[in-house]
N, C-alpha and C positions, 0 to 999 in steps of 0.2 A: 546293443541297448534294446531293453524289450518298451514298450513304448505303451500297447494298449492290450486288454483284452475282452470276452464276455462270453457267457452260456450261450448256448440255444436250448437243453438240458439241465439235468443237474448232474449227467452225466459224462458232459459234451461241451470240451471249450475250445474258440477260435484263440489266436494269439497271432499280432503283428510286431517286428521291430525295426531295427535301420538295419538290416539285412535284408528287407526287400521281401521275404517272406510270410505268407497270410498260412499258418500251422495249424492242424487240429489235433485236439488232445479226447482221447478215450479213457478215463478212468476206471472204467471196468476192469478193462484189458490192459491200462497203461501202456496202451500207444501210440505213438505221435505220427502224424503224417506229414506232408506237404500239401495244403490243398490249392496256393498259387501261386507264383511267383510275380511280384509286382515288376515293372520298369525303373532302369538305375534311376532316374531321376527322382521317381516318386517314392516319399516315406511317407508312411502312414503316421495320424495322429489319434486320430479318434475311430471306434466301432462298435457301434450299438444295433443288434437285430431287431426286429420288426417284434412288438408284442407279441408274447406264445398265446397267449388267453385269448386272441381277437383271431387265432388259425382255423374260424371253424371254413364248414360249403362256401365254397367261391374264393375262400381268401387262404387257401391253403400254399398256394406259389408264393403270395405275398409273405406268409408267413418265414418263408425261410428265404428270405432273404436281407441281408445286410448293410447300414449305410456305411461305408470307408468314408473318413477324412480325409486328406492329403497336403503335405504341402508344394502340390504343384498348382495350386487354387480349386481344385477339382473336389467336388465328393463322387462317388463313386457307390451303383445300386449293385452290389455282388450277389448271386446264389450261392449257394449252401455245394453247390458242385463246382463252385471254383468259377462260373463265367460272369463277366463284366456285362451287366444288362443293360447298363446307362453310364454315359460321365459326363457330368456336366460344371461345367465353368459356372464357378460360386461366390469367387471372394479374391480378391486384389492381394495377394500374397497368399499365406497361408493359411487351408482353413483347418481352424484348431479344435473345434467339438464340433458332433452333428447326431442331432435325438429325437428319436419317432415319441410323437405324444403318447400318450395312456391310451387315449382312445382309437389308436394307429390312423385316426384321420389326415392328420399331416406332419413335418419334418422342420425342424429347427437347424439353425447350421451357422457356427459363430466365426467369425476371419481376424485375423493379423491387422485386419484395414476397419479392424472396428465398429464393423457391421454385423449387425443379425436377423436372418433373412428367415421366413417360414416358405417352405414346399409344398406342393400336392403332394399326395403317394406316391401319383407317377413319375416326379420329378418338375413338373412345373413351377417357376417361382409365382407367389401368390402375392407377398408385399415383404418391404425390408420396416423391419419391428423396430429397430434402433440403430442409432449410428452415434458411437461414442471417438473420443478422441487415442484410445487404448486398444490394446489389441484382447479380445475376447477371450478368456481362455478357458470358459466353460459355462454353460446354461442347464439349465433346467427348468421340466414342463412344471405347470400348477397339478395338483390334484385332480381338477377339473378339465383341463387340456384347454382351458380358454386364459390364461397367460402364463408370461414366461419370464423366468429367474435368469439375473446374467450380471455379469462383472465389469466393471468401470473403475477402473486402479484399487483401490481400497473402499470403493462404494461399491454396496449392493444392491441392483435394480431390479425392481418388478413392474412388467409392462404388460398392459391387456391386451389382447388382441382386436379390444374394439379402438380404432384409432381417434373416438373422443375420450375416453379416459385418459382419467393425468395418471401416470408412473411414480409409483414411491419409491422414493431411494433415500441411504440413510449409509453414514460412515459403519463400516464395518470392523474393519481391523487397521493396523497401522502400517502397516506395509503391503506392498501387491497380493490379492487373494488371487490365488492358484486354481481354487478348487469350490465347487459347490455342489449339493445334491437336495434334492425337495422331496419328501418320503407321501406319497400316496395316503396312507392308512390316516398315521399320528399328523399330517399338516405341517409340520414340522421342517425348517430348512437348517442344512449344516454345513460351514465353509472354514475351509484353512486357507494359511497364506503365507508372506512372509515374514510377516513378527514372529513366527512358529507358535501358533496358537489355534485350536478350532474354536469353534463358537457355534451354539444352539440359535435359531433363531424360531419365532413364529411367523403367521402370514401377513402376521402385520408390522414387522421389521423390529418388535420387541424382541430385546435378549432374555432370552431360556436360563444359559450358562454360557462360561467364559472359562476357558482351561488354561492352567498355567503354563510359559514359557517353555517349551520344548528347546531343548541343542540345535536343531535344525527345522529349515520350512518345512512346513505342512505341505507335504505334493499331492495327499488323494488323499477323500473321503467317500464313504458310501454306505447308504442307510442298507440296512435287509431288507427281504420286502415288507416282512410282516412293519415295520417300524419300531418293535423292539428294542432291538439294539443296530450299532453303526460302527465301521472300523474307519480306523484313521492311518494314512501312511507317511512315512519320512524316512530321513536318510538310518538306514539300518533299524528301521522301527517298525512294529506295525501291531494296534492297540484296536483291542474290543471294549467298545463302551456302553452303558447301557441308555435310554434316551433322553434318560433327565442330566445327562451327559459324565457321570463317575464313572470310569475306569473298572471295567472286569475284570482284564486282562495285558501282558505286556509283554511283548516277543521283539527279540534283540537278533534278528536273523540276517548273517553277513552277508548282502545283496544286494548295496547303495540305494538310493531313493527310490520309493515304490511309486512309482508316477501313475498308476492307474490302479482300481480297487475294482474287483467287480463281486457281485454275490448271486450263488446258484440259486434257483427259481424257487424251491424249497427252504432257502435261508439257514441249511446244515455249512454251507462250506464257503470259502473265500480263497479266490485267486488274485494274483497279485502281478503288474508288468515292470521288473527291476532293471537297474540301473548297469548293473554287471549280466545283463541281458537273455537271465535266468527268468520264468513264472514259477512264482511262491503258491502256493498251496497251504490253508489252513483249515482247520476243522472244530469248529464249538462242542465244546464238552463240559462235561462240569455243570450240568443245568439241572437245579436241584429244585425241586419241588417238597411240599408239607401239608400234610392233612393230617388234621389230629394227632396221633402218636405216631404216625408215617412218616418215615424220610427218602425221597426216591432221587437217586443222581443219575444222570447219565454219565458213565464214568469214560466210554471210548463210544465211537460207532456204532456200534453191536452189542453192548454191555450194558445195563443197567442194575444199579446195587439197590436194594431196599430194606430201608433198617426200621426196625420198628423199639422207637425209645424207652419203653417199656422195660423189656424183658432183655434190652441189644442185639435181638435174633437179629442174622442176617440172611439175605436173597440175592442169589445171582443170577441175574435172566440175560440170558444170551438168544439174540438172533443172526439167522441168516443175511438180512440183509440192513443196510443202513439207515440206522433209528434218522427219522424225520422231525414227528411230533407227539408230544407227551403229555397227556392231563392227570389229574392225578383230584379226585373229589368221590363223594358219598359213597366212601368203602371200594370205587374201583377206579384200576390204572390201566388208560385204554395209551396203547402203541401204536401209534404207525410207523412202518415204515415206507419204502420206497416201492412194495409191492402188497402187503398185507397190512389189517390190522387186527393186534392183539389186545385181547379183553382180559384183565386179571382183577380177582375178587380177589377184599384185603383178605378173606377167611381162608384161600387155599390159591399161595403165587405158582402152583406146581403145574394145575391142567388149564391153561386160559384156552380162552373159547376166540376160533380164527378166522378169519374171510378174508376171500381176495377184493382188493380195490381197485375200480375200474381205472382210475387216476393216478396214476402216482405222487401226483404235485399235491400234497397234502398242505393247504395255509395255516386251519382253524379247526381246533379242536372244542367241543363246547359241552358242558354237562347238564343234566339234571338228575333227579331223584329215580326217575324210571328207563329215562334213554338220554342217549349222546346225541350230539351233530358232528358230521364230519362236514371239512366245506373244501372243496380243491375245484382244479379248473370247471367240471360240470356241473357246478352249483352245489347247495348244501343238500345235504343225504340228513336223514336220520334213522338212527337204530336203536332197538332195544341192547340191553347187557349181556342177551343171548346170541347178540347178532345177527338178528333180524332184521329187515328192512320195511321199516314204520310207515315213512313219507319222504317225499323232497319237494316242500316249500317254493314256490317260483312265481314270477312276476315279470311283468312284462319290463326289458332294459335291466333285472337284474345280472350287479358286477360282481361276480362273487371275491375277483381277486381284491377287493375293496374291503371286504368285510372283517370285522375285529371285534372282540371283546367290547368292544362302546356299543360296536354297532348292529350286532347281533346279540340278542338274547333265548335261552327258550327254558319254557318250563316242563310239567309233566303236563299241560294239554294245550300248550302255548306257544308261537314260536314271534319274538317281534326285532323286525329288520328295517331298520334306516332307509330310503329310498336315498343312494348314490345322487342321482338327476336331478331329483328335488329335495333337499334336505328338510323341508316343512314336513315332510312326510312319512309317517311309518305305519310298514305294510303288517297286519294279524292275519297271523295265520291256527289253525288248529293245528294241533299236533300230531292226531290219529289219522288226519285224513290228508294234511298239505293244502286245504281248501282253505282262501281265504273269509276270517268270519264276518268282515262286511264288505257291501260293494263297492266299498270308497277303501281307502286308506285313511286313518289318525291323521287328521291335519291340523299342526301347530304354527300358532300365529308367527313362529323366530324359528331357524333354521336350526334344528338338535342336533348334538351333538354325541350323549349318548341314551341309550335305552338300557333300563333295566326290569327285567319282569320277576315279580315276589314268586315265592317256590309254595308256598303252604296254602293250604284252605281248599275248598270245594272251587271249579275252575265258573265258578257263577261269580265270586270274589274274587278273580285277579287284577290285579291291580300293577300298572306300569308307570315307575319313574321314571321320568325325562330331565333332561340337562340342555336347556337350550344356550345359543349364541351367547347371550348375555348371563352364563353360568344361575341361573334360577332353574330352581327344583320343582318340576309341577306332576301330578299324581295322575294317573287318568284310567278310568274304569274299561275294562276291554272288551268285556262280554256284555254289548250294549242290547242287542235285540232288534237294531229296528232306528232305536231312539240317538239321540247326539250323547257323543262321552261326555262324561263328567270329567272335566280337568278343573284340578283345584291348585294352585298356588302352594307350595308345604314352607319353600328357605329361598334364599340370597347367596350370591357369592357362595356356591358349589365347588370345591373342586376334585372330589374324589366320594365316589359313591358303594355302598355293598350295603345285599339284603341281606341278616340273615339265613343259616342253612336250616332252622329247626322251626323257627317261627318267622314271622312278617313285620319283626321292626328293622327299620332300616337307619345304619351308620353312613355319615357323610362328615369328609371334614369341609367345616364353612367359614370363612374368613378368619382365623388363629382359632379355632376352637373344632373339638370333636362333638359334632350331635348326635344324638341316638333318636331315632322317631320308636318309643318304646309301641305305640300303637296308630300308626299314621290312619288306620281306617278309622281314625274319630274327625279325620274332616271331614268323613260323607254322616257321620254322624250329628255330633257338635263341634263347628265352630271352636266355640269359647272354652272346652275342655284339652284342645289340641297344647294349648302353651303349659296346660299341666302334665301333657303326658309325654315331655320331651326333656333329655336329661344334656348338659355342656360339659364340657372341661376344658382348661386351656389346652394346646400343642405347643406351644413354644419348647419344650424338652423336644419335638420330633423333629425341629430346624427348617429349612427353607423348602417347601414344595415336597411335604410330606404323600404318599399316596397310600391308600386304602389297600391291601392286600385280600386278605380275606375277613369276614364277621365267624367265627364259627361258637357255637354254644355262647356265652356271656363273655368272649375272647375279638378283640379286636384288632390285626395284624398289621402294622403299619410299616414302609418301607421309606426312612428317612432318603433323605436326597443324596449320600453319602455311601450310600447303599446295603446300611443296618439294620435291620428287622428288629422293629420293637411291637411287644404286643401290651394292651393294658383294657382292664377288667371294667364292665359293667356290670351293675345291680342284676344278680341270681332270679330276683324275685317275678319280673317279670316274666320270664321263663316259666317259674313254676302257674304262673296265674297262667300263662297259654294250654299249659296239660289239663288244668284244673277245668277250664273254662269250655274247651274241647271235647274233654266227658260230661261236658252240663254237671259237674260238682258244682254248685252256684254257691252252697253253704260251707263249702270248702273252702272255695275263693275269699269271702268275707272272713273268714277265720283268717285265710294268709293273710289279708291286706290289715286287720286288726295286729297282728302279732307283730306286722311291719313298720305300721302306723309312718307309712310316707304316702304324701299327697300324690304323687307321680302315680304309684299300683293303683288306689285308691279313684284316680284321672280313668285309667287304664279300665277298672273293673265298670264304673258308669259307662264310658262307653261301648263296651262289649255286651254288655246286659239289656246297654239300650238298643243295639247293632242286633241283638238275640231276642229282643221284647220280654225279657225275662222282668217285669215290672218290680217285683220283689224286692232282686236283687239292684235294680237302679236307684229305688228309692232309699236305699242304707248308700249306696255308694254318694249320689250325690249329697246328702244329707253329710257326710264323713267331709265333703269338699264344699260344703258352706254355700252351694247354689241353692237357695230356698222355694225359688220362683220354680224350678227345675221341679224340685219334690211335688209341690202343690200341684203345678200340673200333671203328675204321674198318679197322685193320688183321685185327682178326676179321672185318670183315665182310667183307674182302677174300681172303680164306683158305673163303669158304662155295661149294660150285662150282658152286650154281645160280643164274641170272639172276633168277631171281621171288625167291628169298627174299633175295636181296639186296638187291633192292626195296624188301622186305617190313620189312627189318629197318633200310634207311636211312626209311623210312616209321616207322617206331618211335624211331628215332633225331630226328627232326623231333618227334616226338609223338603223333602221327598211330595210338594205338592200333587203332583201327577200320578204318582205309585197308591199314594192312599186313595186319590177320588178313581182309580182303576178298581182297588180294592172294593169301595163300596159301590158302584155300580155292577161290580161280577156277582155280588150278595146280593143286588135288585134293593140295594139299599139307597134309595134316590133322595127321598128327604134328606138323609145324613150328608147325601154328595151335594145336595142344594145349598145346606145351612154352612156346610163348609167351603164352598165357593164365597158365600155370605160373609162369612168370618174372616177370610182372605182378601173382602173387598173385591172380588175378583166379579163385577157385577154381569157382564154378558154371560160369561160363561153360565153363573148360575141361572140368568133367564134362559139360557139355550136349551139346559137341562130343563128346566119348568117345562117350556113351552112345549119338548121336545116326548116329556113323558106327560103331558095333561096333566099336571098337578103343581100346585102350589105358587102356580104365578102369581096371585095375591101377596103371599109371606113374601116374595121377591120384591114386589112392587113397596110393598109397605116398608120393607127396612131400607132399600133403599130411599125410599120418600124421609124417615126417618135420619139418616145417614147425610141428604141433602140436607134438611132443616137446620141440621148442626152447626152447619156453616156457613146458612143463611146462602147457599144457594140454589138458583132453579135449574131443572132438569131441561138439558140439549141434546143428552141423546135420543135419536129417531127411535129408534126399537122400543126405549119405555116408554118414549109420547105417543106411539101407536097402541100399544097395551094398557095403557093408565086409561084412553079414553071406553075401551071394553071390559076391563076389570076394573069392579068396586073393591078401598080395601075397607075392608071392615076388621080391626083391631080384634074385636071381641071372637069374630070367623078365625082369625087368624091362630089365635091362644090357643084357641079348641081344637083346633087342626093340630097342631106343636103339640096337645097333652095325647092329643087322640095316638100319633105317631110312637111320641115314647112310650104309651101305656101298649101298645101294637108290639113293641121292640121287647117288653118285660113278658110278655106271654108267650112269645117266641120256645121252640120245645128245648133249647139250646143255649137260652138267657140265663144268665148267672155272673155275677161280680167275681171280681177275680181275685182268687183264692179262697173260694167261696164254695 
């Protein structure tokens, strides 16, 4: 009976069973060794090695080495050449699991006597974690490596490692659970048992999914690493799922109960420890990917088909060695494999463009418009489509084997990464250079989840959606300068997000409904235009826990929970105003949003116009959406006969108090910056400026004097009762000053009303 197994490789696996023997397997070469023979008494139960990711200086011995289970109460620290380095007395009977955390800091280890105890590295006991009335038959670390998953008959426990935290536990299944695992990446736990059922869980003991009745218990489960997908094993069964928990795949291989699941570091391949005391071997294939008219399969190992639906051309691309990982976006499909990666343009699948890769362990592949990310055990890489080596992005305590689709993003001059350690955190980087672009990291008030960074626009406009804890959608400006981001609030109840690939409106589904933010940069514009510029529709046709696939063109790809691919259509129009608006067609745009006559375009054209200070074009657009006040003030601003402060004042008009009084202070435009402190009520400020340039501290003294009167109250602040008793205001000084300055502004060589 084969009992347990696990990589050190994706090459290279160990295998114990009741014969006493600890075997190694070579895949390359396919063949088996002896690497030790145990003592009649002791079988092994459990074998997990020592993180590969944590093998750098100094911990390289640690690395290869493994923890053996036993049941002669013993676990057991084995090297990689077969010797016994440690064995230490662990657990009153048998002990049945035993698992280095994430962060290879310490060692879990479960017993027959219902105990479960954490280790030092070196084997020291540190403290016993729980002690149930059952015998243990499997654990798993948090995410985080600060608690631990474990089984109590049919109850599933999570206990912290700080000993005043309370422990959640919660009924899981209805018969003895056999089996658990906790996936790193997705947060996600998955357990079988004996009602032969598995079950999805989250980390807060809510169920995911619940799969029906299988023939026999459930003996192993095990997520990949990516979090993906997870197989499940049972008597003569062994099932690929993917992690909203439907069924890929179903393999009927005569083997009797697969009691141990393990997956290669790469997440290509899956070994199995059977019952008839055979290891099973499986290999993922069938992984199909879609962009636009592209359809790319991995059809074996080595094989990838690529159909283009159009015309039915087909492509067969063969390599040497075993396909890894696969992307497939803006016209190219980058390959890795286990020693290279291949670059192929959609325009010509014949000469892709090749380099070798220092890693082989390939996690994350990631795209944008001008370069990829690769991410494997030495941290993310990026390159151009040529094959160049652009940058690699790095920070201090980055985990790269952490990193996913949520948690990394990057654009053409952007790269933004989730900080692992502190999840409030996400680190910007640039793109050309790997430098980060402040000396802080993005700090959000709730712990994020995911990051997404927009593809389009000049990289002075990027703009990054976040997903925090509490699934709320907040915007954040990335290219700050100096200043604090701008994060804005956009939605509620998030659960699945995509930017567009052409333009920068962004699809999310939010509590039964699909939204489209046709123009989300009108929350740094207007407020009150943002509810017109956003389109709903129910989901209920896409069923329970639909997710976002891809946005491409006015195309929205969703993948029901079932595992169906349904795609469904938004408003064209949009689109065309992004082209239009893009080449400053202004008079173009107005014609499309006329011929459309929907409020949404129309939302969409005022704030671009006003985002561009295209005054013209704001005042038809707001005027078409019935903001009256909106017009009026554009038309003053349009009647001002300098270029800066019309800037200045559409910069005010957006919100932007700071950006406009920057503005007219660089134009040495100080009255303007005074009166609009004035106007803001923002009263130090504008005496700071008075005082600061010698001029006008009267007009400051007097409106404010005027401003107090209103409400019948008297002046407390120190600053003006020190100025009021050395400044006279004189009203009539004051007017004259104010005509003197606008008729100063009209003689200007460069004064002119606009359109004028």
């Amino acid at each position: 009976m084969m009992l347990c197994v696990a990589w050190t490789t994706s090459e290279e696996l160990y295998s114990c069973s009741d014969d006493h023997q600890i075997l190694k397997w070579n895949l390359v070469s396919d063949e088996t060794s002896t690497l030790a023979k145990l003592p009649n008494e002791i079988y092994a139960t459990d074998i997990h090695f020592f993180p590969r990711a944590l093998g750098g200086k100094g911990k390289q011995s640690q690395a290869d080495v493994f923890v053996l289970a036993a049941t002669d109460g013993k676990y057991h620290l084995i090297s990689k050449s077969g010797r016994v380095e440690k064995s230490v007395d662990a657990h009153r009977g048998a002990v049945l699991c035993g698992r280095w955390s994430y962060d290879g800091s310490a060692m879990a280890t479960s017993g027959e006597d219902g105990q479960v105890k954490i280790w030092s590295r070196s084997g020291m006991l540190r403290s016993t974690i729980a002690q149930t009335g059952s015998p243990v038959y499997s654990i798993a670390w948090s995410p985080d490596s600060d608690q631990i998953l474990l089984i109590n008959g049919r109850h599933l426990i999570i206990k912290s490692m700080q000993a005043s935290a309370k422990p959640l536990q919660w009924k899981a299944h209805d018969g003895v659970i056999l089996k658990v695992d906790w996936n790193p990446i997705n947060n996600l736990i998955i357990s079988g048992g004996e009602d032969c059922k598995y079950r999805i869980w989250d980390s807060y003991g809510r169920q995911v999914y619940s799969s029906h009745p299988h023939d026999y218990p459930i003996t192993s489960v095990a997520w990949a690493p990516d979090g993906q997908v997870f197989a499940v094993g049972s008597f003569n069964t062994l099932r690929l799922c993917d992690q909203s928990g439907w069924s890929y795949a179903l393999e009927k291989p005569n083997v009797g109960s697969i009691f141990n699941i393990a997956w290669s570091g790469d997440g290509t391949q899956v070994a199995g420890a059977c019952g008839n005391g055979h290891v099973i071997f499986a290999h993922v294939v069938e992984r199909r990917m879609e962009w636009r008219n592209f359809e790319v399969v991995v059809v074996s190992l080595k094989t990838i088909q690529v159909r283009n639906v159009i015309d039915d051309s087909k492509e067969k691309l063969e390599f040497r060695d075993r396909i890894i990982k696969t992307s497939l976006s803006y016209e190219y499909l980058i390959v890795a494999t286990s020693s290279q990666c291949y670059v192929y343009s959609a325009r010509n699948w014949n000469t892709p463009m090749i380099f070798d890769l220092k890693d082989g362990t390939v996690t994350l592949i990631v795209q944008a418009e001008r370069h990829f990310g690769i991410v494997d055990n030495g941290g993310l890489h990026l390159y151009t489509y040529e094959g160049r080596l652009v940058s690699s992005p790095k920070y201090a305590g980055m985990r790269p084997d952490t990193l996913s689709t949520l948690t990394l993003s990057i654009s053409n001059d952007t790269v933004a990464i989730r900080d692992k350690t502190d999840e409030k955190l996400v680190h910007l980087f640039d793109s050309n250079t790997g430098k980060a672009l402040e000396s802080k990291p993005l700090a959000h008030k709730m712990e994020v989840i995911e990051v997404h960074l927009d593809h389009c626009g000049p990289p002075a406009e990027r703009r990054l959606a976040i997903i925090d804890k509490n699934r709320d959608l907040y915007l954040s400006t990335v290219r700050n300068f100096g200043k604090p981001a701008k994060v804005v609030k956009l939605g509620t109840m998030i659960y699945s997000l995509a930017w567009n690939d052409q333009t920068n409106m962004l699809a999310a589904l939010q509590d039964g409904k699909l939204t489209v933010w046709y123009y989300p940069n009108a929350v740094y514009v207007d407020k009150e235009l943002l509810s017109s510029t956003v389109s709903s529709k129910d989901t209920s046709g896409f069923g329970n826990s639909p997710q976002i696939v891809n946005f491409i063109g006015n195309h929205v790809t969703i993948r029901r929970a079932d595992g169906a691919l349904v795609s469904t259509g938004v408003s064209p129009y949009p689109v065309l105003l992004y082209e239009l608006v893009n080449s400053s067609r202004w008079d173009d745009a107005v014609r499309l949003c006329r011929f459309v006559k929907d409020e949404a375009v129309w939302g969409c054209l005022a704030a671009m116009a006003s985002y561009a200070k295209e005054l013209n074009t704001a005042e038809i657009a707001y005027a078409a959406v019935d903001m009256v006040d909106k017009v009026q003030y554009i038309l003053y601003i349009k009647e001002i006969p300098l270029k800066e402060c019309r800037a200045a004042e559409m910069a005010l008009f957006c919100g932007n108090a700071q950006d406009a009084e920057g503005m007219l202070l660089q134009a040495s435009l100080i009255f303007r910056a005074i009166m609009m402190n004035i106007s803001l009520y923002n009263w130090d400020r504008a005496l700071e400026l008075a005082v600061k340039h010698k001029t006008h501290v009267d007009t400051v003294l007097g409106y404010r004097q005027k401003f107090l009167n209103s409400f019948n109250k008297v002046e407390t602040n120190k600053r003006f009762l020190q100025f009021a008793q050395g400044v006279e205001v004189n009203w009539e000084q004051i007017q004259a000053k104010i005509e003197s300055e606008y008729q100063k502004e009209k003689e200007r060589p460069n004064a002119k009303s606009y359109g004028k």
